[in-house]
N, CA, C and O atoms as a printed pandas DataFrame, in Angstrom:
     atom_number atom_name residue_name chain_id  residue_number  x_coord  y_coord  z_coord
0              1         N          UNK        A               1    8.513  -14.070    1.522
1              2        CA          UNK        A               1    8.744  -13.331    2.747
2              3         C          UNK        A               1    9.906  -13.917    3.552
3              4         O          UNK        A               1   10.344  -13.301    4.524
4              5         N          UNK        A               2   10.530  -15.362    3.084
5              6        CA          UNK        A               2   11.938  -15.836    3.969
6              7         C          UNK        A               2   12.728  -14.866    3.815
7              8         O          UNK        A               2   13.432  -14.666    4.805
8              9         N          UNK        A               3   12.989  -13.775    2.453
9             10        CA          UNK        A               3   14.104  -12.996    2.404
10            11         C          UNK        A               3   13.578  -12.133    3.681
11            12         O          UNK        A               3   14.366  -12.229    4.622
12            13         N          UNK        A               4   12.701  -11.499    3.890
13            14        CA          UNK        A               4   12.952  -11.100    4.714
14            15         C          UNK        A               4   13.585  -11.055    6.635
15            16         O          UNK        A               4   14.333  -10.380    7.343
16            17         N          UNK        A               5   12.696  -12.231    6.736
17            18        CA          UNK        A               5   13.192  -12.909    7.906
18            19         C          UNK        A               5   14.626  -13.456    7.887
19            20         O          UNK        A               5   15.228  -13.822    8.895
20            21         N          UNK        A               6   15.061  -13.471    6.763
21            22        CA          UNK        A               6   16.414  -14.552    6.735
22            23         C          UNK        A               6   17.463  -12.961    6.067
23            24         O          UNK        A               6   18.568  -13.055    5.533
24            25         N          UNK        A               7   17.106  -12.345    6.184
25            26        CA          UNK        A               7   18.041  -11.197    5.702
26            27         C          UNK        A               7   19.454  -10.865    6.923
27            28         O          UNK        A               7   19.539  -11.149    8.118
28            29         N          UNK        A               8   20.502  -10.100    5.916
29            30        CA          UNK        A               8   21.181  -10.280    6.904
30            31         C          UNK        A               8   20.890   -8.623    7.488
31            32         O          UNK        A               8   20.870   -8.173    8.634
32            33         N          UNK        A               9   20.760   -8.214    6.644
33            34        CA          UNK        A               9   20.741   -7.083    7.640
34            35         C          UNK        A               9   19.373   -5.721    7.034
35            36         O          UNK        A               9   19.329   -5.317    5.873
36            37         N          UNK        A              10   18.684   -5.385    7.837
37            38        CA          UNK        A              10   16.975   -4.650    7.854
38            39         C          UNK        A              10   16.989   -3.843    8.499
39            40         O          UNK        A              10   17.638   -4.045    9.525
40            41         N          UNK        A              11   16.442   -2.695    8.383
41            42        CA          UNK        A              11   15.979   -1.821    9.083
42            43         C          UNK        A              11   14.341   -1.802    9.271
43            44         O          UNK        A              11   13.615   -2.196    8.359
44            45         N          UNK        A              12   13.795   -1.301   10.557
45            46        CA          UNK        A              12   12.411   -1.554   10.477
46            47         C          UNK        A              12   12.103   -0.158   10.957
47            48         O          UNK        A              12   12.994    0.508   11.484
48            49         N          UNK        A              13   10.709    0.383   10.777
49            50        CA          UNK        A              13   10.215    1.783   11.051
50            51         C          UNK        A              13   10.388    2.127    9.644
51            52         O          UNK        A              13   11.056    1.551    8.785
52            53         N          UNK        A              14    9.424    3.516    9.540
53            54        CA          UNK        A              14    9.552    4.332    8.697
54            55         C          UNK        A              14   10.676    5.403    8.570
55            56         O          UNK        A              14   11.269    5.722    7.539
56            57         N          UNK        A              15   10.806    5.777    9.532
57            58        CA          UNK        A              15   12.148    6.983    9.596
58            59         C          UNK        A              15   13.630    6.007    8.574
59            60         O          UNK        A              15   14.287    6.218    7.555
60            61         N          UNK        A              16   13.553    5.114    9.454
61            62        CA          UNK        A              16   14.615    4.252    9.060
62            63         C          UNK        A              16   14.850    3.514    7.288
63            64         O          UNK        A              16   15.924    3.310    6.723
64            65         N          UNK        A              17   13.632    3.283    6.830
65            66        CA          UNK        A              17   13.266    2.889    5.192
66            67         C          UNK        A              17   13.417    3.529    4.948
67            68         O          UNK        A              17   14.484    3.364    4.355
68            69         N          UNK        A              18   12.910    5.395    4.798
69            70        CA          UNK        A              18   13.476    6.365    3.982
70            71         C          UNK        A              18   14.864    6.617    4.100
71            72         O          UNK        A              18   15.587    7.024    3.191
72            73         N          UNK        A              19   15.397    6.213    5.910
73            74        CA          UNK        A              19   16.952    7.237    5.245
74            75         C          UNK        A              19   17.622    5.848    3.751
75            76         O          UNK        A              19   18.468    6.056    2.882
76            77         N          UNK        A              20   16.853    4.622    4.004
77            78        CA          UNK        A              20   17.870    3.699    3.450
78            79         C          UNK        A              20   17.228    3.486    2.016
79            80         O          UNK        A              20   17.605    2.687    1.159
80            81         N          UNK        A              21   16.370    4.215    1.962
81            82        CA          UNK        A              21   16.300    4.253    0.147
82            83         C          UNK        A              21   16.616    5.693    0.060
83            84         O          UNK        A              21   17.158    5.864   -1.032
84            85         N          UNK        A              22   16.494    7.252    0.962
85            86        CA          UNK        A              22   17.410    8.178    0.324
86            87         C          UNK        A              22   18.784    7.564    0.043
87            88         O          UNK        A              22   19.383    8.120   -0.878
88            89         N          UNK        A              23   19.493    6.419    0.702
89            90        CA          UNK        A              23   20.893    6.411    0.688
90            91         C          UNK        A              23   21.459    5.359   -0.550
91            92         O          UNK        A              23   22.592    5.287   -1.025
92            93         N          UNK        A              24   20.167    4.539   -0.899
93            94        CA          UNK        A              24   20.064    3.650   -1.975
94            95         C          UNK        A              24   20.631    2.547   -1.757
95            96         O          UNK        A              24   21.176    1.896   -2.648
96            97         N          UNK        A              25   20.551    2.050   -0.037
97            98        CA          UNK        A              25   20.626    1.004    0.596
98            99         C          UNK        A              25   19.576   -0.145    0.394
99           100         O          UNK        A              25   20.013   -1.295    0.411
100          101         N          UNK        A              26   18.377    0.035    0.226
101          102        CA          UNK        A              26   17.322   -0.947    0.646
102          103         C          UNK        A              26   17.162   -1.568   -1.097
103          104         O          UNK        A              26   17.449   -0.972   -2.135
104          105         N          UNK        A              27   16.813   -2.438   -0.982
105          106        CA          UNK        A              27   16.858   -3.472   -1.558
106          107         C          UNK        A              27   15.484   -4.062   -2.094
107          108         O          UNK        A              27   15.232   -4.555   -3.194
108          109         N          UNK        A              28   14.689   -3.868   -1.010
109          110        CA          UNK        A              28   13.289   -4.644   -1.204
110          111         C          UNK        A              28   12.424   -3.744    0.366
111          112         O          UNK        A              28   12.888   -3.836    1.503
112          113         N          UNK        A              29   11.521   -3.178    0.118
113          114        CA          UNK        A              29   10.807   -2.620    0.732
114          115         C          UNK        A              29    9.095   -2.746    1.099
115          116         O          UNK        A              29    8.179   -2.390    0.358
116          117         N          UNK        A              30    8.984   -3.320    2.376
117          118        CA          UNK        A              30    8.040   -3.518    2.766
118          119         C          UNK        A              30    6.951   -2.913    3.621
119          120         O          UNK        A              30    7.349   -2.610    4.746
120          121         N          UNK        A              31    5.350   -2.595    3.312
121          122        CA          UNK        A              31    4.956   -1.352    3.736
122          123         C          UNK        A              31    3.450   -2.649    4.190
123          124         O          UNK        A              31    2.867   -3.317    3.336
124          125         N          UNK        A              32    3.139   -2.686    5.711
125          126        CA          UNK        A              32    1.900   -2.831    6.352
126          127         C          UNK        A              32    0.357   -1.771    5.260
127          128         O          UNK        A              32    0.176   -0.557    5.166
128          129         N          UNK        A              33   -0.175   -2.568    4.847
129          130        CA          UNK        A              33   -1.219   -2.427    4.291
130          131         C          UNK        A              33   -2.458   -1.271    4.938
131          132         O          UNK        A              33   -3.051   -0.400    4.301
132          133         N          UNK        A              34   -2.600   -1.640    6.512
133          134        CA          UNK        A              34   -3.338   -1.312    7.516
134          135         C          UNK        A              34   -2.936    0.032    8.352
135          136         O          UNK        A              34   -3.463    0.480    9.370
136          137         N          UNK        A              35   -1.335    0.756    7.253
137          138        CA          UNK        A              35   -0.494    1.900    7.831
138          139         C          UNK        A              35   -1.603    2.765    7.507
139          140         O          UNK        A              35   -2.553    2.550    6.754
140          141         N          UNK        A              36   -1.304    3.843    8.248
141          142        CA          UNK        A              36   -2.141    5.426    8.369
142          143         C          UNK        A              36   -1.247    6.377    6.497
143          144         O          UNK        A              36   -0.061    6.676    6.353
144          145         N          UNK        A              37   -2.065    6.513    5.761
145          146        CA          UNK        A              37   -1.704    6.535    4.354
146          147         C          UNK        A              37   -0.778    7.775    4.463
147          148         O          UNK        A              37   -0.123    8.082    3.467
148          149         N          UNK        A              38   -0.638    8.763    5.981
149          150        CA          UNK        A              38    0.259    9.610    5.696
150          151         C          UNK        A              38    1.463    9.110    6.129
151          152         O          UNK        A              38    2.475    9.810    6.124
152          153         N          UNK        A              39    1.454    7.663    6.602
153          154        CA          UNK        A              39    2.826    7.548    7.080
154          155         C          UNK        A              39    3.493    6.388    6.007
155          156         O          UNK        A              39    4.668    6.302    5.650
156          157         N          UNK        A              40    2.426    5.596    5.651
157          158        CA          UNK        A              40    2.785    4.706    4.273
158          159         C          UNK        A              40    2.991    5.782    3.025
159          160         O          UNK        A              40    3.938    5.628    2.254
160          161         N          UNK        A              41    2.336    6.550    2.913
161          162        CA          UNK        A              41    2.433    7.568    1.225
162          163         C          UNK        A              41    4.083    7.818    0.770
163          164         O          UNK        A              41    4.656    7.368   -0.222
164          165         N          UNK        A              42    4.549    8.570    1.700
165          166        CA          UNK        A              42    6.081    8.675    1.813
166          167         C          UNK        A              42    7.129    7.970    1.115
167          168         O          UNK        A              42    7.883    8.221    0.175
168          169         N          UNK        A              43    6.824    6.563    2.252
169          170        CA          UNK        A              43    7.637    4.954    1.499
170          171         C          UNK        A              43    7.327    4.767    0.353
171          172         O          UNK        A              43    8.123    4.650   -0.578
172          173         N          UNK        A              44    6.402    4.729    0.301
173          174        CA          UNK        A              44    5.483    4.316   -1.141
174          175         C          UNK        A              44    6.191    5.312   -2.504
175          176         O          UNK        A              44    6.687    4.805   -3.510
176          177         N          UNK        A              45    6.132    6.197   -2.350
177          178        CA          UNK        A              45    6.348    7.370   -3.424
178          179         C          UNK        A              45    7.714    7.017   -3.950
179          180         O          UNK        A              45    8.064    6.712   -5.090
180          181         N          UNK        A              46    8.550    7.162   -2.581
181          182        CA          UNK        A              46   10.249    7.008   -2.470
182          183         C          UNK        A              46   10.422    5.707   -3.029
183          184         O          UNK        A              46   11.337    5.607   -3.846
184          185         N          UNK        A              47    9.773    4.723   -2.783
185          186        CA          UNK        A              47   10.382    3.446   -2.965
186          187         C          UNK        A              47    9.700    3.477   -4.759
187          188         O          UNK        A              47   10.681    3.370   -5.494
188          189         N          UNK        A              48    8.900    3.543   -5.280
189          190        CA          UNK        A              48    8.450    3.392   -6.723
190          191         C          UNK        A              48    9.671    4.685   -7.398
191          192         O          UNK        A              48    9.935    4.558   -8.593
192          193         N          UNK        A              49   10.262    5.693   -6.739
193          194        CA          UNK        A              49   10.904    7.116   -7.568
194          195         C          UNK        A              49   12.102    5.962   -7.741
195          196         O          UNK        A              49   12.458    5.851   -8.914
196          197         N          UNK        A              50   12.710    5.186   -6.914
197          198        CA          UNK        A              50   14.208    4.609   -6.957
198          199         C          UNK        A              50   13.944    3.691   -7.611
199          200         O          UNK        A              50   14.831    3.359   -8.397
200          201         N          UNK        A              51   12.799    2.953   -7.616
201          202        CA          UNK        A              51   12.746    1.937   -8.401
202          203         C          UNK        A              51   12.861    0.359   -7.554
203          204         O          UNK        A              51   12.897   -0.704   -8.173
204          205         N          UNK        A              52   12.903    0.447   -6.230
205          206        CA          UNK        A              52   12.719   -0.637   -5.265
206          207         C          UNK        A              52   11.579   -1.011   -5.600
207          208         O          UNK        A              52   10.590   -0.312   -5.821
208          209         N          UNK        A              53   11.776   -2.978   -5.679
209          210        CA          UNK        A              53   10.716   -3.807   -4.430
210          211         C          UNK        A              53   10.130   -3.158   -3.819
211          212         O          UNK        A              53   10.752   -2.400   -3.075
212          213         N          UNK        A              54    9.129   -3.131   -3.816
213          214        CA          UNK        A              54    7.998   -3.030   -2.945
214          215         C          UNK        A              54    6.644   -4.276   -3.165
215          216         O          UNK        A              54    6.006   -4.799   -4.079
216          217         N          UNK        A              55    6.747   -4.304   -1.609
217          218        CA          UNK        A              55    6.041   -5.134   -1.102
218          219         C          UNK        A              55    5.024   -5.291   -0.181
219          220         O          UNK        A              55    5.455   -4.850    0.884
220          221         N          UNK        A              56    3.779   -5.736   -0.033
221          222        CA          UNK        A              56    2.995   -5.150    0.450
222          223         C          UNK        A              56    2.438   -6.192    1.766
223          224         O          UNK        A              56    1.560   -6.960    1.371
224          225         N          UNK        A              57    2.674   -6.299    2.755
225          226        CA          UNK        A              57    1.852   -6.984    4.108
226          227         C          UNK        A              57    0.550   -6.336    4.499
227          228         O          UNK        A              57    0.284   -5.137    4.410
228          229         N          UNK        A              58   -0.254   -7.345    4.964
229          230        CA          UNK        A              58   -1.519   -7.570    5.274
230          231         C          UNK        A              58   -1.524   -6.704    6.620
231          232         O          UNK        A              58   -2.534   -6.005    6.693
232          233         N          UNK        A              59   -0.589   -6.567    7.778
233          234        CA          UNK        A              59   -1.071   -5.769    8.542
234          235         C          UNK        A              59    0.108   -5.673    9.550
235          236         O          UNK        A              59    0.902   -6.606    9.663
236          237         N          UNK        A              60    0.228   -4.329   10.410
237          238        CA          UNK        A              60    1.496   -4.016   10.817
238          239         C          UNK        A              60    2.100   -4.666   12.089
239          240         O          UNK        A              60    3.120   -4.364   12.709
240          241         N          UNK        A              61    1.285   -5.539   12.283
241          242        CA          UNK        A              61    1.226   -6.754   13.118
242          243         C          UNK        A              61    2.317   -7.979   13.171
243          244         O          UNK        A              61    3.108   -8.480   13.970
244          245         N          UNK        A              62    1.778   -8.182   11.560
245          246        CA          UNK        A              62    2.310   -9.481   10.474
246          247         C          UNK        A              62    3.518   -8.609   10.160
247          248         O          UNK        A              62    4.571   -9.149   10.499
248          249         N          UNK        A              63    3.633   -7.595    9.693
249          250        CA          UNK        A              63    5.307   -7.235    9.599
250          251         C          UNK        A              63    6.289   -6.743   10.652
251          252         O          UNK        A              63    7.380   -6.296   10.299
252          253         N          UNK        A              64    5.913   -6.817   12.033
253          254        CA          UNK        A              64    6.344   -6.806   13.030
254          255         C          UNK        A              64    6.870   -8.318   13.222
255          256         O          UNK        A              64    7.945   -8.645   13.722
256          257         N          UNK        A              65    6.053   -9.007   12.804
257          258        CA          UNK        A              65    6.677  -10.741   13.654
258          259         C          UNK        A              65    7.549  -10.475   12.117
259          260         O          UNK        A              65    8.719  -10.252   12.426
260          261         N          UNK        A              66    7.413  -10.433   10.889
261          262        CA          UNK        A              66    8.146  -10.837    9.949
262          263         C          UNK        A              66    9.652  -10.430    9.953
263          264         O          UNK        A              66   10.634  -10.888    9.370
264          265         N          UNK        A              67    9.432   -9.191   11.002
265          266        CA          UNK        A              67   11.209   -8.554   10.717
266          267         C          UNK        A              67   11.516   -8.981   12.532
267          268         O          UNK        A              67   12.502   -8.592   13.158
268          269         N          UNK        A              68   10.377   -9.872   13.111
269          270        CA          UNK        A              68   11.149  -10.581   14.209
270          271         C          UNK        A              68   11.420   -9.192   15.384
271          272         O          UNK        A              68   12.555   -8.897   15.759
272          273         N          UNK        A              69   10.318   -8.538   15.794
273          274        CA          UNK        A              69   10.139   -7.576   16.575
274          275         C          UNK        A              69    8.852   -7.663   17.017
275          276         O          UNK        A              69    8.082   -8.103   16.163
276          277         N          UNK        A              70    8.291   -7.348   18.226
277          278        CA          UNK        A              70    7.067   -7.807   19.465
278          279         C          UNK        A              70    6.364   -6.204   19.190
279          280         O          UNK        A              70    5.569   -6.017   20.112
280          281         N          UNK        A              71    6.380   -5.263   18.455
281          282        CA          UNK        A              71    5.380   -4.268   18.298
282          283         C          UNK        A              71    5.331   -4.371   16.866
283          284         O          UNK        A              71    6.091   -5.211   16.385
284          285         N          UNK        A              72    4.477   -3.588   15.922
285          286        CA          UNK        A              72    3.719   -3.374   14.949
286          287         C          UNK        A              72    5.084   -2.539   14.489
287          288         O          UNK        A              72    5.950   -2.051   15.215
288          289         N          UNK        A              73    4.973   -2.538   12.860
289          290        CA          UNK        A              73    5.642   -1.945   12.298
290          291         C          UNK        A              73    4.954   -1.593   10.872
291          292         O          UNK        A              73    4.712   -2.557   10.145
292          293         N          UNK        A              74    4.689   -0.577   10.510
293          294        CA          UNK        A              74    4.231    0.148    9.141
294          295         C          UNK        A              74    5.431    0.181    8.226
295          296         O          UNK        A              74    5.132   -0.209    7.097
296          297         N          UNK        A              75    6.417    0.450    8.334
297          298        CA          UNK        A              75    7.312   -0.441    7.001
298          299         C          UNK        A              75    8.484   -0.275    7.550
299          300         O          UNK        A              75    8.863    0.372    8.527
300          301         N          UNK        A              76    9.356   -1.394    6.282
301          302        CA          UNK        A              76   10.577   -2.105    6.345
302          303         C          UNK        A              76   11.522   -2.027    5.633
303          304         O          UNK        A              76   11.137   -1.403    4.644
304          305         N          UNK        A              77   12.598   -2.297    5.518
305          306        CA          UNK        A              77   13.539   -2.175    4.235
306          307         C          UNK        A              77   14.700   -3.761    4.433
307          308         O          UNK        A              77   15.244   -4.148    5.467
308          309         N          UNK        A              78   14.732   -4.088    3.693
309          310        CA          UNK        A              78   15.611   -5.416    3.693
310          311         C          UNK        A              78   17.298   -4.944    2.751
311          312         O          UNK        A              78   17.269   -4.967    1.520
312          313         N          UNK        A              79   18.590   -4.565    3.463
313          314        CA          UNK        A              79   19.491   -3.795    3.030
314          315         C          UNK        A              79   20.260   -4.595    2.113
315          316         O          UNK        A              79   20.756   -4.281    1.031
316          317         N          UNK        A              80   20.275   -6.095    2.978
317          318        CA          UNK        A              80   21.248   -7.120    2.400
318          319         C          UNK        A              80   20.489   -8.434    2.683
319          320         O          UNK        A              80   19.850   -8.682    3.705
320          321         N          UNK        A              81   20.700   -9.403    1.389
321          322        CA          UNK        A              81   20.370  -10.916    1.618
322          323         C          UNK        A              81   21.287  -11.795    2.221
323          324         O          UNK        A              81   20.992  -12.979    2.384
């Protein structure tokens, strides 16, 4: 999980992970465990069709501090190391 925190550059939210695996930006993709399955299903689908990392956090809590942001986040995308 350092790549993520130590990345140079991430997008966090869901809106934001899909545009960056439609664009075939993301790299390694990270989805809160504890997401509402219609808002994780999406990432999930997209990120296994491209063939991304995917990665899975314990709760949208823990991937909020991980991408270094003070609210909850249901998933992530890591663009560049």
């Amino acid at each position: 999980m350092d790549q993520v925190k130590n990345a140079r550059r991430k997008v966090v939210g869901t809106k934001q992970t899909l545009k960056a695996l439609e664009k075939g930006e993301a790299l390694i993709v990270l989805v809160a465990s504890d997401a509402d399955e219609k808002i994780s299903r999406p990432v999930i689908a997209l990120a296994e069709a491209k063939g991304v990392e995917l990665r899975f956090v314990d709760t949208m809590i823990e991937l909020g501090k991980l991408c270094g942001i003070k609210v909850k986040a249901a998933a992530a995308a890591v663009l560049e190391i």
